[in-house]
C-alpha positions as CSV (number, residue, x, y, z in Angstrom):
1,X,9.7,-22.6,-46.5
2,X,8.5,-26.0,-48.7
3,X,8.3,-27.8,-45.7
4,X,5.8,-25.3,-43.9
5,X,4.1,-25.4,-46.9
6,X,4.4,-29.1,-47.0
7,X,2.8,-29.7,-43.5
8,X,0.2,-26.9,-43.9
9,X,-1.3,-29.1,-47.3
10,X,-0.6,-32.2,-45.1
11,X,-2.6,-30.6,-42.5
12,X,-5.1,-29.4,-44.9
13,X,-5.6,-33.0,-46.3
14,X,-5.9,-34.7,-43.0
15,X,-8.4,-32.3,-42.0
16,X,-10.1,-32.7,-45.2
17,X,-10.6,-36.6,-44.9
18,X,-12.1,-36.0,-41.5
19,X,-14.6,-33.9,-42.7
20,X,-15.7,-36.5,-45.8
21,X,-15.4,-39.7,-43.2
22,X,-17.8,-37.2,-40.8
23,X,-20.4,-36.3,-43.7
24,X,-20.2,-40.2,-44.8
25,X,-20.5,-41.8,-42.2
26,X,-23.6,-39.5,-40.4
27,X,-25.1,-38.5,-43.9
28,X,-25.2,-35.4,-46.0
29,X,-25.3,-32.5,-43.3
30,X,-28.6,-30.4,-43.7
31,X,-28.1,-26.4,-44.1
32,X,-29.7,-24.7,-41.3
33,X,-31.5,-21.3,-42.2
34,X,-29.1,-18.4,-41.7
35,X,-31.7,-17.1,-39.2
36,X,-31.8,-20.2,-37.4
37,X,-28.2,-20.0,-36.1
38,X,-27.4,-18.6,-32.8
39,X,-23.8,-18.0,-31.7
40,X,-22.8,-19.5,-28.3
41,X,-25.9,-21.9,-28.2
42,X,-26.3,-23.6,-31.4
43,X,-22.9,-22.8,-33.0
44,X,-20.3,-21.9,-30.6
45,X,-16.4,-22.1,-29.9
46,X,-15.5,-25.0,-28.3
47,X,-17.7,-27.2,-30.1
48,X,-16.6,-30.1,-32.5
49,X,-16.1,-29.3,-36.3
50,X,-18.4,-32.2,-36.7
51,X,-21.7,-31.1,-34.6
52,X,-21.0,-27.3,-36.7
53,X,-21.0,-29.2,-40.2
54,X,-23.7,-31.1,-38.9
55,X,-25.5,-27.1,-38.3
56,X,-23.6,-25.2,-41.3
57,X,-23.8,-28.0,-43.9
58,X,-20.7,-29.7,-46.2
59,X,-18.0,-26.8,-46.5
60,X,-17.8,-24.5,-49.4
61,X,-14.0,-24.7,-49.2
62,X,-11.4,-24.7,-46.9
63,X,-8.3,-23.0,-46.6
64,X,-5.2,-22.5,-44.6
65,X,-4.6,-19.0,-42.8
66,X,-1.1,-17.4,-42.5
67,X,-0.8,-18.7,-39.1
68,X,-1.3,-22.1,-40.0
69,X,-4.4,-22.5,-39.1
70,X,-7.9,-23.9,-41.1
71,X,-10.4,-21.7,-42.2
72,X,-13.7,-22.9,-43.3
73,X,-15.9,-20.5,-44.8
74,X,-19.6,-19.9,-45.4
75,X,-19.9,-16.9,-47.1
76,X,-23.5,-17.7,-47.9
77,X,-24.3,-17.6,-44.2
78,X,-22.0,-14.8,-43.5
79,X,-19.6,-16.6,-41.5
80,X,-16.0,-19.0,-40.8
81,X,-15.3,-21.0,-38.7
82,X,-11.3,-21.9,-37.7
83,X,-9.8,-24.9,-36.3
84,X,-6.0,-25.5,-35.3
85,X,-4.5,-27.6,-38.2
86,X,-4.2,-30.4,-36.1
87,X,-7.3,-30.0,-34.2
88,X,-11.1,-31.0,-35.0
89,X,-12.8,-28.3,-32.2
90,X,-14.2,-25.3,-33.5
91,X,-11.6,-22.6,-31.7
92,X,-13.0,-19.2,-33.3
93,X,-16.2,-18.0,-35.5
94,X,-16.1,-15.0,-37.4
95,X,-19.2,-13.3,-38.5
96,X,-19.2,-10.7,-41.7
97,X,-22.2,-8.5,-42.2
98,X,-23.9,-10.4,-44.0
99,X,-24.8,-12.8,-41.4
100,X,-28.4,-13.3,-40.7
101,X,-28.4,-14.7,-37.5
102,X,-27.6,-13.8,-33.9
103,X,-25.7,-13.8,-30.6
104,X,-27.4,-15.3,-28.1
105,X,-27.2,-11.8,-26.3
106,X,-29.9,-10.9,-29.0
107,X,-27.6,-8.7,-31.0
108,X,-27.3,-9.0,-34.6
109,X,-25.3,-7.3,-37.5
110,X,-26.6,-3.7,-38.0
111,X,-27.1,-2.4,-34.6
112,X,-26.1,0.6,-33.0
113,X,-22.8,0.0,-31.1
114,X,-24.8,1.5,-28.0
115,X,-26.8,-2.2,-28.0
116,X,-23.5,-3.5,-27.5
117,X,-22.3,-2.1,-24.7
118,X,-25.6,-2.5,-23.4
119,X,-25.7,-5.8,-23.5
120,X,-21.8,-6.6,-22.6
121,X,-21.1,-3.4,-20.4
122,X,-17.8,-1.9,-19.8
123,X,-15.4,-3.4,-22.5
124,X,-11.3,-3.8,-22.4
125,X,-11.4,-1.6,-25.5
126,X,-13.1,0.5,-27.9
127,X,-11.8,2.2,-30.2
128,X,-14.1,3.7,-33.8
129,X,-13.3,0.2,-35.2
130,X,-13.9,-2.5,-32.7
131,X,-15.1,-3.0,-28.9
132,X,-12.9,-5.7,-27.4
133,X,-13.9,-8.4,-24.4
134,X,-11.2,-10.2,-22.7
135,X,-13.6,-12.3,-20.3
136,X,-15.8,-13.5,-23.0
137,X,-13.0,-13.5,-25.6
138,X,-14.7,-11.6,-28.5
139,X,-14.2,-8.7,-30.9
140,X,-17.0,-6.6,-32.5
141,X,-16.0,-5.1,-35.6
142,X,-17.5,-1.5,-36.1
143,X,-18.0,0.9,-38.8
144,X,-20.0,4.3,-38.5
145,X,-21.3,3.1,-35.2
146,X,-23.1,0.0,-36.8
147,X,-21.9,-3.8,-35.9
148,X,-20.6,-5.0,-38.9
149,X,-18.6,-8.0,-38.0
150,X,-17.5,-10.1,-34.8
151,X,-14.5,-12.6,-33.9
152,X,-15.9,-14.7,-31.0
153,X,-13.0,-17.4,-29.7
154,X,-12.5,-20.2,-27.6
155,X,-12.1,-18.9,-23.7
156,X,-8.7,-21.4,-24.1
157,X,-7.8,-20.1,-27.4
158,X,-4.1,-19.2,-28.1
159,X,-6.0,-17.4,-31.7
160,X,-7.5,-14.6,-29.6
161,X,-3.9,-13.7,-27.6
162,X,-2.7,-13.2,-31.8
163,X,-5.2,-10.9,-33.0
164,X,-3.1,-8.7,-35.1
165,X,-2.4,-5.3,-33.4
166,X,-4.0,-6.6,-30.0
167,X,-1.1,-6.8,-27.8
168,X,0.0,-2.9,-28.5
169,X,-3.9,-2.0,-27.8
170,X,-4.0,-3.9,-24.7
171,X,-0.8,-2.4,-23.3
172,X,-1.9,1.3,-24.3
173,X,-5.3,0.3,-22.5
174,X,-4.1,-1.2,-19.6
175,X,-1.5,1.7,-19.3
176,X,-4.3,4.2,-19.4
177,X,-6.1,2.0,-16.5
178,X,-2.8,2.0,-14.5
179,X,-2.9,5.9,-14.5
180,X,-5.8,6.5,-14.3
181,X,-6.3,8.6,-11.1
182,X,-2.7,10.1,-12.1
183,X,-4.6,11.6,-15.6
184,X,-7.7,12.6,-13.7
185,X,-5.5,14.7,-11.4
186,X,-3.5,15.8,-14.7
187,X,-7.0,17.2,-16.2
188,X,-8.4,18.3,-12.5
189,X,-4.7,20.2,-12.2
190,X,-5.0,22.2,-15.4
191,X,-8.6,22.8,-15.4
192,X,-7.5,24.6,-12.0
193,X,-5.1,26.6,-13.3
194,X,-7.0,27.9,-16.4
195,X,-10.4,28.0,-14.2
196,X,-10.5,31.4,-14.2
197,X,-9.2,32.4,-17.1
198,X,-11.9,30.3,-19.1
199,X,-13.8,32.2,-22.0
200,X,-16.7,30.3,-21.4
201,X,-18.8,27.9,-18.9
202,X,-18.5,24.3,-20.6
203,X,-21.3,23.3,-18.0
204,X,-23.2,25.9,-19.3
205,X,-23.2,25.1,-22.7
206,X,-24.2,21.7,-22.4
207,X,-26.6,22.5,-19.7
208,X,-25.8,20.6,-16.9
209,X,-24.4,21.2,-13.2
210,X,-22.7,18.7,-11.1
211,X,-21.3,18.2,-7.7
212,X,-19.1,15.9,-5.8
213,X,-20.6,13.2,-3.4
214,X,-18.9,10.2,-2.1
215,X,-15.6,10.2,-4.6
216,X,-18.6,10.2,-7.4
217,X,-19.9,13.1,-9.9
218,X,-23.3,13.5,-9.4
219,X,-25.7,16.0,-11.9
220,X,-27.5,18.1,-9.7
221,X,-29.5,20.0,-12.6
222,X,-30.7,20.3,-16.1
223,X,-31.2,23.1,-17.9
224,X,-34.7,22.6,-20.3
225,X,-34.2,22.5,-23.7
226,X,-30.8,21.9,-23.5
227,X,-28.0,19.6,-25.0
228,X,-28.4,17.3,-21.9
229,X,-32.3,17.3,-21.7
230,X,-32.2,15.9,-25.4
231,X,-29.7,13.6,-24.8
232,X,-31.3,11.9,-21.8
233,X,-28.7,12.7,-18.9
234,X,-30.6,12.5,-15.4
235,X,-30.4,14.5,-12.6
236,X,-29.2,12.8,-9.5
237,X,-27.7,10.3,-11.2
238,X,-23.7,10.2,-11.4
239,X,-21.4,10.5,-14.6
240,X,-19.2,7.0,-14.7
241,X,-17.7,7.5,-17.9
242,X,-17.4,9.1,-21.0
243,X,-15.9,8.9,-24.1
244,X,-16.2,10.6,-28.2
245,X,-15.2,9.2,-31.6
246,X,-11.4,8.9,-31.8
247,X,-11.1,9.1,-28.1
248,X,-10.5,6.1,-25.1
249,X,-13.2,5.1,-22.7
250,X,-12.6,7.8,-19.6
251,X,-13.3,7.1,-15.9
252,X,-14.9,9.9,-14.3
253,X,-13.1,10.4,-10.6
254,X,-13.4,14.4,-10.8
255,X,-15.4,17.2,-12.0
256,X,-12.2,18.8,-13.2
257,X,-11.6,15.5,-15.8
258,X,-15.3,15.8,-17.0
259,X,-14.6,19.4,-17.8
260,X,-11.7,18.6,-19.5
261,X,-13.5,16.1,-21.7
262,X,-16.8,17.9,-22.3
263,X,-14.3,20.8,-23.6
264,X,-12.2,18.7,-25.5
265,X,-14.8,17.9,-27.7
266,X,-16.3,21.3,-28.2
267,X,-12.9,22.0,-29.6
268,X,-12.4,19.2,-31.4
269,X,-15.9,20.0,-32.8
270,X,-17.1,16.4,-32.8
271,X,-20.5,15.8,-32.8
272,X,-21.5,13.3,-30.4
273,X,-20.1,12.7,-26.7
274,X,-21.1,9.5,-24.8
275,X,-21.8,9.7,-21.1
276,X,-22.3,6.5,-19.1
277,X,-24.7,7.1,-16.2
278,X,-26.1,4.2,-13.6
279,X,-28.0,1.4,-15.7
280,X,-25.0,0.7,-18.0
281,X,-26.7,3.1,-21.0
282,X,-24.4,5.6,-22.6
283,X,-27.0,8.6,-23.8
284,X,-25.5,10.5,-26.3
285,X,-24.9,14.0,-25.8
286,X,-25.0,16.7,-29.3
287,X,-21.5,18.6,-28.5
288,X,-22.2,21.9,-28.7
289,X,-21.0,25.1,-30.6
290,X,-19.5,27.6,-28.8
291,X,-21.0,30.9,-30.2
């Protein structure tokens, strides 16, 4: 254990005298203006710890992670900035909340997590807490549907591979890709066999009516003044997806699995369900009260 901790301070002091000889020998780095930085243009993964101190400024402190790796914070700008402890390339940034800048996408801390699905599309996972992009390796952070922090990484990065709790997300989500057609079938199957002895008309009560065309669920009507006319949903249009707080991202194959999900929050009395249609916009839907 003394000689981990050895080699982590040795690390640490290497690192260190690389950054003073950096700051010497090019000058005092300048601060930018919080505003002023732009992740993935100005300050991005990838990039040399040099050109980002040259951006951020000297660094308030540094520290060593448990993984071995250095962190070097700026907690007046909102953000770190990690490098392998025998590395001098930036291989992840992590934004907080307080961060005043941006993401070259145009999203910055505080918005709706609808902007960032908007702007990124379908992600690898979502959960209440976090939406998760393999291809562009990056985390957003989430808390009451606000962005409140982000972990962008290196595309090469072994960091992003050892989030903590990843790799049991990614097999439950790639499991629940995997089957699927077999759960839509599952939903479609019981829906069938409890069709008629349904209480109520979900449909109905959300005030919509679909049909099948081409292997895709299309809304045929809207009923005024209802659930679906606030929310947005459009006629013609097909349902892709949806999904509700504490629920996974659902493919839509049959009318059967929508049912099943409009239903399942109605009982679970959750307030909001999201429904993907065409332009990559989830509207969001009031989840109705059976009377």
């Amino acid at each position: 254990m003394m000689i981990i901790k050895n080699r982590f301070f040795y690390s640490l002091l290497i690192l260190s005298t690389i950054i003073l000889v950096d700051l010497i020998s090019s000058g005092i780095a300048m601060s930018a203006d919080n505003t002023q930085i732009i992740i993935n243009e100005n300050l991005k993964p990838g990039m040399t710890l040099k050109d980002a101190i040259g951006l951020l400024g000297p660094p308030e402190s540094i520290k060593v992670s448990n993984t071995g790796t250095i962190i070097i914070p700026y907690n007046s700008k909102g953000l770190s900035v990690e490098v392998m402890n025998d590395g001098t390339v930036i291989e992840a940034i992590h934004l907080q909340s307080a961060f005043k800048g941006k993401l070259s996408s145009g999203l910055e801390m505080g918005v709706d997590f609808q902007k960032i699905l908007s702007a990124y599309n379908q992600p690898d996972l979502m959960t209440k807490e976090k939406i998760e992009y393999s291809d562009i390796a990056t985390v957003f952070r989430i808390s009451q549907g606000k962005l409140v922090g982000a972990d962008i990484y290196s595309g090469k990065s072994t960091l992003f591979h050892q989030t903590p709790g990843k790799e049991k997300e990614t097999v439950t989500y790639a499991a629940e890709k995997t089957e699927k057609y077999e759960d839509a079938e599952i939903e479609e199957d019981e829906d069938e066999k409890n069709g008629e002895d349904d209480d109520y008309d979900v449909f109905a009560l959300y005030g919509f009516k679909v049909k099948t065309k081409k292997d895709q669920i299309i809304i045929t009507e809207i009923k005024p003044a209802s659930v679906a006319e606030h929310g947005g949903l459009k006629a013609g249009e097909p349902i892709r997806k949806a999904f509700y707080e504490g629920s996974g991202v659902r493919n839509i194959y049959t009318i059967g699995g929508l049912k099943a999900m409009l239903k399942r929050a109605v009982e679970k009395r959750k307030k909001i369900i999201n429904i993907l249609q065409n332009e990559n916009h989830y509207y969001k839907i009031e989840v109705p009260k059976r009377e």
